[in-house]
Every structure is written in structure tokens, then in C-alpha cells.
C-alpha positions in Angstrom: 0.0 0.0 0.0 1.3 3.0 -0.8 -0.2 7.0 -0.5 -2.4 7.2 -3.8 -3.4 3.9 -4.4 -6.9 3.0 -5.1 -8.9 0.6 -3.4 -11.8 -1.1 -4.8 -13.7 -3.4 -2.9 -16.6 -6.1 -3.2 -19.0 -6.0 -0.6 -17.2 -7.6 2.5 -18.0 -7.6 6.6 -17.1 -3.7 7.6 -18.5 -2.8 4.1 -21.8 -4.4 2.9 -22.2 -1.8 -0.2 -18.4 -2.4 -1.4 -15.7 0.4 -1.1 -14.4 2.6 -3.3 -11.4 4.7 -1.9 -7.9 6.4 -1.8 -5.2 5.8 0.6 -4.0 9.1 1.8 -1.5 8.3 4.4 0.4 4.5 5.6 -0.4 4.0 8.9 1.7 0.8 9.5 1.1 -2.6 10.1 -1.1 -4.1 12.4 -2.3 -7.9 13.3 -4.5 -8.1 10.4 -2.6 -6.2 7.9 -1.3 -2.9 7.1 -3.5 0.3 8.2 -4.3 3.1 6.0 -6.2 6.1 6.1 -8.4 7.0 3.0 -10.9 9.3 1.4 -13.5 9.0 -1.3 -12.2 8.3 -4.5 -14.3 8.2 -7.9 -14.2 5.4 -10.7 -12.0 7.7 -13.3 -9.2 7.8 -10.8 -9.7 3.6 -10.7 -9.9 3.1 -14.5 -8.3 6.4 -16.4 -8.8 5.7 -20.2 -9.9 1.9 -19.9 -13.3 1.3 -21.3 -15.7 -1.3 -19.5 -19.3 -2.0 -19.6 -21.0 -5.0 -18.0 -24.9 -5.6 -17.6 -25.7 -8.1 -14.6 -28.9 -9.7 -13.8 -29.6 -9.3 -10.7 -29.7 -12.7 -8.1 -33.0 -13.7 -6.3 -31.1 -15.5 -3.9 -29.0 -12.4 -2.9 -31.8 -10.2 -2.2 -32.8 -9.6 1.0 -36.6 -8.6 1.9 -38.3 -6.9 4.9 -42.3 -7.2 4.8 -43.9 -4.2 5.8 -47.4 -5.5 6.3 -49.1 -8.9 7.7 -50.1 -9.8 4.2 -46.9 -10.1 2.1 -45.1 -13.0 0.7 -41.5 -12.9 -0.9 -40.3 -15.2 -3.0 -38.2 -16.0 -6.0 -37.5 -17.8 -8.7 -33.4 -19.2 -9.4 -34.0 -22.0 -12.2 -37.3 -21.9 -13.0 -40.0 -24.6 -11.5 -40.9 -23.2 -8.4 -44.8 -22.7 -8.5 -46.4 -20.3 -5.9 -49.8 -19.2 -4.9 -53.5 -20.8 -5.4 -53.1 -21.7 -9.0 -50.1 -23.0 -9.2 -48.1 -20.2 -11.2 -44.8 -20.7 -12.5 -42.1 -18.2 -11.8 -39.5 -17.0 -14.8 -35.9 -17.7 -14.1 -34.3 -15.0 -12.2 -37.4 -13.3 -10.7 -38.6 -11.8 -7.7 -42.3 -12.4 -6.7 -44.5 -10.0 -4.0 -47.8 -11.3 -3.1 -49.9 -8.4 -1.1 -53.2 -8.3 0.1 -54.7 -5.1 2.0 -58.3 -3.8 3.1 -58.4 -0.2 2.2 -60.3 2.5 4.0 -63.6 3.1 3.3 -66.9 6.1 3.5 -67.8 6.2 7.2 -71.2 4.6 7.6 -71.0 2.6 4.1 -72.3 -0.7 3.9 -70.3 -3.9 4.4 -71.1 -5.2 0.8 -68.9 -1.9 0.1 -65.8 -2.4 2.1 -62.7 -2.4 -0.2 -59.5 -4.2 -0.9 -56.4 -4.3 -3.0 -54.9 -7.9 -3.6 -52.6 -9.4 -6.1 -48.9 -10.2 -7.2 -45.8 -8.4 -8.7 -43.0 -10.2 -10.5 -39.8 -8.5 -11.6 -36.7 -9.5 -13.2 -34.3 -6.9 -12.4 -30.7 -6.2 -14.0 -28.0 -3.6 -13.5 -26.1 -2.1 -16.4 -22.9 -0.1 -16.2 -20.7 1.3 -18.3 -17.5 3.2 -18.7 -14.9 4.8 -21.4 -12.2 7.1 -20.3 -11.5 9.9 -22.9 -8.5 8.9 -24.1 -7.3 12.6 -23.4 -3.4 12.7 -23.1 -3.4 16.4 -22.1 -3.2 15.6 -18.7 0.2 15.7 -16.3 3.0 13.1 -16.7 1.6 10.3 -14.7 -2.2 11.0 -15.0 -4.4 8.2 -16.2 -6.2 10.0 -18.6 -7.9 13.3 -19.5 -11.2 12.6 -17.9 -14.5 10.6 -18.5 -15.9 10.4 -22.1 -19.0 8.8 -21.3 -20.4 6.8 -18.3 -24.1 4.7 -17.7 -25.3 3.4 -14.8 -29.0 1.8 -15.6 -32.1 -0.1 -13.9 -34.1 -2.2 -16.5 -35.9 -5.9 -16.4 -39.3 -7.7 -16.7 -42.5 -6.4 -15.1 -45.0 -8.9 -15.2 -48.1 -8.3 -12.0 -51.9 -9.2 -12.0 -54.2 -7.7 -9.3 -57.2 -6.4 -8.4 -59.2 -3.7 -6.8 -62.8 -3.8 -5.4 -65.1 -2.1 -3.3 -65.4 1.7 -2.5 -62.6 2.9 -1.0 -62.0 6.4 0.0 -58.9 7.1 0.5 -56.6 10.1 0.4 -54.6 12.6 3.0 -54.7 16.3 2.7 -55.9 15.8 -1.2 -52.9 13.8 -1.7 -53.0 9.9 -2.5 -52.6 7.5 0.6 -49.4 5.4 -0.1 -48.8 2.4 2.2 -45.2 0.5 1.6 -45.3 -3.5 2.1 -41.9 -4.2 1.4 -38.7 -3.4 1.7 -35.9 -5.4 -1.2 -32.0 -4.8 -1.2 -29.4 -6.4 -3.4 -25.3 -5.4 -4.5 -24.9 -6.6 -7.3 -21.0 -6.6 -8.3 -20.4 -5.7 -12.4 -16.7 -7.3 -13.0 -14.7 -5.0 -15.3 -11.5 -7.1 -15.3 -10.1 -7.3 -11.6 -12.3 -4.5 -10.4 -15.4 -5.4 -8.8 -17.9 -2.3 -9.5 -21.0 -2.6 -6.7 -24.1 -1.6 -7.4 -26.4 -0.7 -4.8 -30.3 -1.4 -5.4 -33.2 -0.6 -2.9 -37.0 -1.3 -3.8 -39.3 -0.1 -1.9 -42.8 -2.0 -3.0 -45.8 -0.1 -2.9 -49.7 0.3 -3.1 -50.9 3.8 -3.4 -55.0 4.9 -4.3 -56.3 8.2 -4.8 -60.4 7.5 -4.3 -63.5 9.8 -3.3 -65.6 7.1 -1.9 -68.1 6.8 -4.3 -67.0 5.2 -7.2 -67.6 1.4 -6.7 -65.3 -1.0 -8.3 -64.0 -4.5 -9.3 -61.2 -4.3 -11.7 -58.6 -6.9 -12.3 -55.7 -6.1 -14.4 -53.0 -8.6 -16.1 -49.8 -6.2 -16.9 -46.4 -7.5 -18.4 -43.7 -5.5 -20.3 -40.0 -3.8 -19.3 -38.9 -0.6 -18.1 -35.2 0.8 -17.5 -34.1 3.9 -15.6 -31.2 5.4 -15.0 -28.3 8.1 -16.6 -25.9 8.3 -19.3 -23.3 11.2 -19.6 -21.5 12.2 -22.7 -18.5 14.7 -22.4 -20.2 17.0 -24.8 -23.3 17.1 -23.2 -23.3 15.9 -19.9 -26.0 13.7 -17.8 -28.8 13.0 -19.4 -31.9 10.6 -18.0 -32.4 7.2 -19.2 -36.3 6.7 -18.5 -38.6 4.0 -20.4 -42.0 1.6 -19.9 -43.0 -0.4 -22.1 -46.3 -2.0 -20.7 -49.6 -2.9 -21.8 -52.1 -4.5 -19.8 -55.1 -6.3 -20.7 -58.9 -6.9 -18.6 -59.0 -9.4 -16.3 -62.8 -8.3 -15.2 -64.2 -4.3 -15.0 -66.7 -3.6 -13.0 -68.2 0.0 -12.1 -71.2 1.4 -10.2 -72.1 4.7 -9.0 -70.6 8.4 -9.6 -66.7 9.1 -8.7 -63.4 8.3 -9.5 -61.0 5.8 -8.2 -57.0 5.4 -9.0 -54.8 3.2 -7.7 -51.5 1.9 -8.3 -49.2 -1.1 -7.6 -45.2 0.8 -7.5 -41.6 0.4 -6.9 -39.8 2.9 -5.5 -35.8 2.5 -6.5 -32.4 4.2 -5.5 -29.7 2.8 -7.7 -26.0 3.9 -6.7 -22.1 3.1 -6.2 -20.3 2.0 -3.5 -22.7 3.2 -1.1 -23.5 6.7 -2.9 -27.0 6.8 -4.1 -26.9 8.4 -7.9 -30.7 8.1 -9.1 -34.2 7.6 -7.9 -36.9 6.2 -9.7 -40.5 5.2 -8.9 -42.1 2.9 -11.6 -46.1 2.7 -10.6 -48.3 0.9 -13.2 -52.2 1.8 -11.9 -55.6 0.9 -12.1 -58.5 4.0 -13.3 -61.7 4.8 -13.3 -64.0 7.4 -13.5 -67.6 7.3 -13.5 -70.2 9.8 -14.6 -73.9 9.9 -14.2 -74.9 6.8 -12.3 -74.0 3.9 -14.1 -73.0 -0.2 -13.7 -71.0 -2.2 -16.8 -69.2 -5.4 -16.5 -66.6 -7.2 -19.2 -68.3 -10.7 -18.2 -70.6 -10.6 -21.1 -73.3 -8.7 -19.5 -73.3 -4.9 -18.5 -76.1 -2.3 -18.0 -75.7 1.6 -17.9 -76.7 5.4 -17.6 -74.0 7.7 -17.7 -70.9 6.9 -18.7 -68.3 5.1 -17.4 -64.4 3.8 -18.3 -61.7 1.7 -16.7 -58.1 2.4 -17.3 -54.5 0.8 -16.9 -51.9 3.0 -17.0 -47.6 3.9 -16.0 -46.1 6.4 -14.2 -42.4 6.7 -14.3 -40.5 9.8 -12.8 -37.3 10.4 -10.5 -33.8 12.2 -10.8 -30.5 11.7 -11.4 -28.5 13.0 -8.3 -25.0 14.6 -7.5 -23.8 11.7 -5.9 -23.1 10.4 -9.3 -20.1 12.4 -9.4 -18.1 9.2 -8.1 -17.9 8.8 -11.6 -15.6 11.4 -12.0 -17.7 13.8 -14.1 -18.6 17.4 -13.6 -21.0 17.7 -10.6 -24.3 19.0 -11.6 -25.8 21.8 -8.7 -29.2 20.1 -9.3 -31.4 16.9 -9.6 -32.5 16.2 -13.3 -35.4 14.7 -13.4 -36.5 11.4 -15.2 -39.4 12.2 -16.4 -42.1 12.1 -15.9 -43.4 9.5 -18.7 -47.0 8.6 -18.4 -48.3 5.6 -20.5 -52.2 5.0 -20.4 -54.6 2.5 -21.6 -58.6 1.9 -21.9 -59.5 -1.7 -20.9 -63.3 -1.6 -20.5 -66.7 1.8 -20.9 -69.8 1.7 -21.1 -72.5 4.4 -21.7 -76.0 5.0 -22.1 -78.6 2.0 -21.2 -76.9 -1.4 -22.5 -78.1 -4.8 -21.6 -76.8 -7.6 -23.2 -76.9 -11.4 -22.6 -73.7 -13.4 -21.7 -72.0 -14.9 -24.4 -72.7 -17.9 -25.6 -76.7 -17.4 -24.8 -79.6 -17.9 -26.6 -81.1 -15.0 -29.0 
């Protein structure tokens, strides 16, 4: 060890999100080793011109969970075959499964048949990307690694797959603002091997139901979502950061059911801070929803019968926002004196209206 060096660790007892530092004085040898003091160090001092880029999906098995509510299950998928849950479903290799269940509050004075509920399943395949290219600069100081960073990544993305429902009437917001109520808690460091340097990335997801209703609108509508998303930042020395924000969803009717004047959204999010070596250098909520909105008085139903006077619609739908943050200055680039934001990116979808008076038979029914 000498003054200057740079040390990169993997995650390791002391240091559970990996360490990323620069020895600034010898302080001798001990028992276990030699004793140094350090300070932050960023990844261009590590890796000068080199170029490196790895995308790693990220283990089930190394993720640990923390249920924030009595009706949460974790579990995962490693090599496929695992089933889970009433029916039997099989999870995809390499994926994470929530299963939630929560009563939702409700009009004072409303009648039992109207009590609400939010239930279902998420499944998500996450990976971490990174990437790196020095600039290949040689106008810095006899000695120096390089001139700086040319370009840099550092990226969320995977598989989104969830199916769930919400029923009932449920009233539910604080100060005009949508009641959110995290169930779980996820956290992984994943480690991206450019050559003999381990670069840790540090994922959290926090798991989320969040609804936004008035109390009238009476619902039952079961959504089956799948697609992929990716968040994150890329920089370019002529340009700078820039967001990295995509969802590419679509979800299709299950059931849609709606009764009665109002409006009713709710949604089934993740919450993620993606970072290095401990510093956090985005956020990102992804939060697919259920809609609807109700007008007149009305009832419709997707099971092949449906009767109504108003009008009324059911709607899936994404919401993706965040920011990139200072703290990604640990790649060596220009600090920026503000958050950029991701977004936001909004993606929306009918799966079932009605209007007027309709009655039809169910399918398959005599004329």
C-alpha cells in the first residue's frame, strides 16, 4: 500500500455496499494487515482511459426482503419450477415475486357489501447495467491516467410482469394527496466485473400500493400487466448527464366492474435508488395503476353482461419519474448543482366503458 493507491472493494464484513477509496496516508502494520487512512475516490481515478461496460442480472437469492405488512409474501425464482400461490403459477428464471393483500379504508357509515380491498402479485426480473470509457485525453500531467470521462451509464431495467385487483369503494386520500402504504422493503449489490475490479451496485426497492379514491365510485377491476422498463443516466462529455427513462407496458382486462358516480385510481409501484459504492446516484418510482372514472350513475361489467346510464371507463396505466443526483459524481464527471429529473413519462390505456342504457346477454346465450 502506498499514498495514492486505489482501493476497490466487493462487498465484505465492515463494508456491505463495497468500497471505493484512496489511501492518503500508511499508517503501519497491524495484526491483520497494514492500516491506512483513505478518502472517497471516484471510478476515473480507478480506471483512467480503460473502457468497461458489463450488464448483470440481478440474483434472487442475494436479495434480501423486509415485509412491511401482515399480508406479504417474498419469494423467487433461481431455475425456473418453483410454483407459488392458489393456481399454481410458475415463476420465470431469475425473478422476484411479492404477493400483497390489504383492506383499504372506506366512507364512514357505508355498507359492508362496500368495504374495499387491494390484492394481487408483482413479479420483476431486475438487471443492473454499467458502463464506462475514459476519454482517451493525453493532455493531462505526466503520470495522469487519462484526461477525464468520455462517457459513463449506470441503468435499472428488467421484466415487469403483476396481475391484481381492486374492489369495493374505498376512500382514501390525506390532505388531497393519494394514501401510499409501503409492504416491502428489497436490497441487493450486485457486483459488475470490469477485469479485476469489482464495480457494486447498490439497489433498494421499496414495494408499494398507493390509491387516490372519493368514496363513491364502486369498483371491481382486475388487471394482467407485463412489459420492461429501464431507468437510469448516461453522460457524454459534450453534453453531460442526461436521463435514461422507459416503460414499455400494456395490460389487458381481467374483469371491470363499475357502479355509481366518482373516481377511483390506484397503483401497484416500486420505488428504487440505484447507486455506487454506497453513494446513491438516481431515484426512480415505476407505478403501473388501475382507473376509473364514473359519470352519471352507471353499472358495466366485461363478463358478457353490462347495463348503464352515464358513462363510465376503466383504465390501466404507467407512471415513471425520479432524478439523477450529485452523488453520481463518483464517476468522475462534472458535478451537476441540481437533480435532473427522469421524467415524468406517463403511458395509459382503456380496458373496458360503457354508456348510455346497454343490456346484453352473456355470451354464448340464446337469442
Amino acid at each position: 500500500m502506498a499514498v495514492g493507491d486505489v482501493i476497490a472493494s466487493a462487498p465484505a464484513p465492515g463494508a456491505p455496499r463495497g468500497v471505493l477509496a484512496k489511501v492518503t496516508r500508511v499508517v503501519g502494520r497491524t495484526g491483520h494487515g497494514t492500516e491506512v487512512a483513505t478518502a472517497p475516490a471516484t471510478l476515473d481515478a480507478l480506471l483512467g482511459d480503460a473502457t468497461a461496460h458489463g450488464t448483470v442480472p440481478v440474483d434472487p437469492r442475494a436479495v434480501t426482503g423486509e415485509p412491511l405488512a401482515p399480508e406479504v409474501k417474498v419469494s423467487w425464482a433461481r431455475n425456473g419450477g418453483l410454483r407459488f400461490g392458489p393456481h399454481g403459477a410458475q415463476l420465470p428464471l431469475g425473478t422476484l415475486r411479492l404477493d400483497v393483500g390489504a383492506a383499504l379504508p372506506t366512507p364512514p357509515g357505508g355498507p359492508v357489501s362496500a368495504e374495499a380491498s387491494a390484492a394481487g402479485y408483482l413479479q420483476l426480473a431486475p438487471e443492473v447495467d454499467f458502463s464506462y470509457e475514459g476519454s482517451n485525453d493525453s493532455k493531462g500531467d505526466k503520470g495522469d491516467k487519462g484526461g477525464g470521462v468520455g462517457g459513463a451509464s449506470l441503468t435499472l431495467a428488467g421484466a415487469w410482469s403483476s396481475q391484481w385487483e381492486l374492489k369495493g369503494r374505498a376512500a382514501a386520500s390525506t390532505a388531497a394527496k393519494p394514501l401510499r402504504v409501503p409492504f416491502a422493503k428489497l436490497h441487493a449489490d450486485p457486483v459488475v466485473q470490469v477485469g479485476p475490479v469489482p464495480v457494486v451496485v447498490n439497489l433498494d426497492l421499496t414495494c408499494y400500493l398507493q390509491i387516490d379514491a372519493d368514496g363513491k365510485a364502486a369498483v371491481d377491476v382486475k388487471q394482467d400487466l407485463k412489459g420492461d422498463f429501464a431507468v437510469g443516466g448516461s453522460y457524454r462529455r459534450a453534453t453531460g448527464w442526461a436521463p435514461i427513462a422507459r416503460a414499455r407496458m400494456h395490460g389487458t382486462p381481467v374483469r371491470a366492474t363499475v357502479s355509481a358516480a366518482g373516481k377511483v385510481k390506484a397503483g401497484l409501484g416500486a420505488e428504487a435508488g440505484i447507486g455506487l459504492y454506497g453513494g446513491l446516484g438516481v431515484t426512480a418510482t415505476v407505478a403501473p395503476y388501475l382507473r376509473a372514472d364514473v359519470a352519471g350513475s352507471a353499472t358495466g361489467a366485461t363478463d358478457g353482461t353490462a347495463s348503464a346510464t352515464g358513462r363510465w371507463s376503466a383504465f390501466g396505466g404507467v407512471d415513471l419519474s425520479g432524478a439523477l443526483r450529485a452523488h453520481l459524481d463518483i464517476f468522475g464527471t462534472p458535478v451537476f448543482e441540481r437533480r435532473v429529473p427522469l421524467g415524468p413519462l406517463n403511458r395509459e390505456w382503456k380496458l373496458a366503458e360503457g354508456a348510455g342504457t346497454v343490456r346484453r346477454a352473456p355470451a354464448g346465450a340464446r337469442r
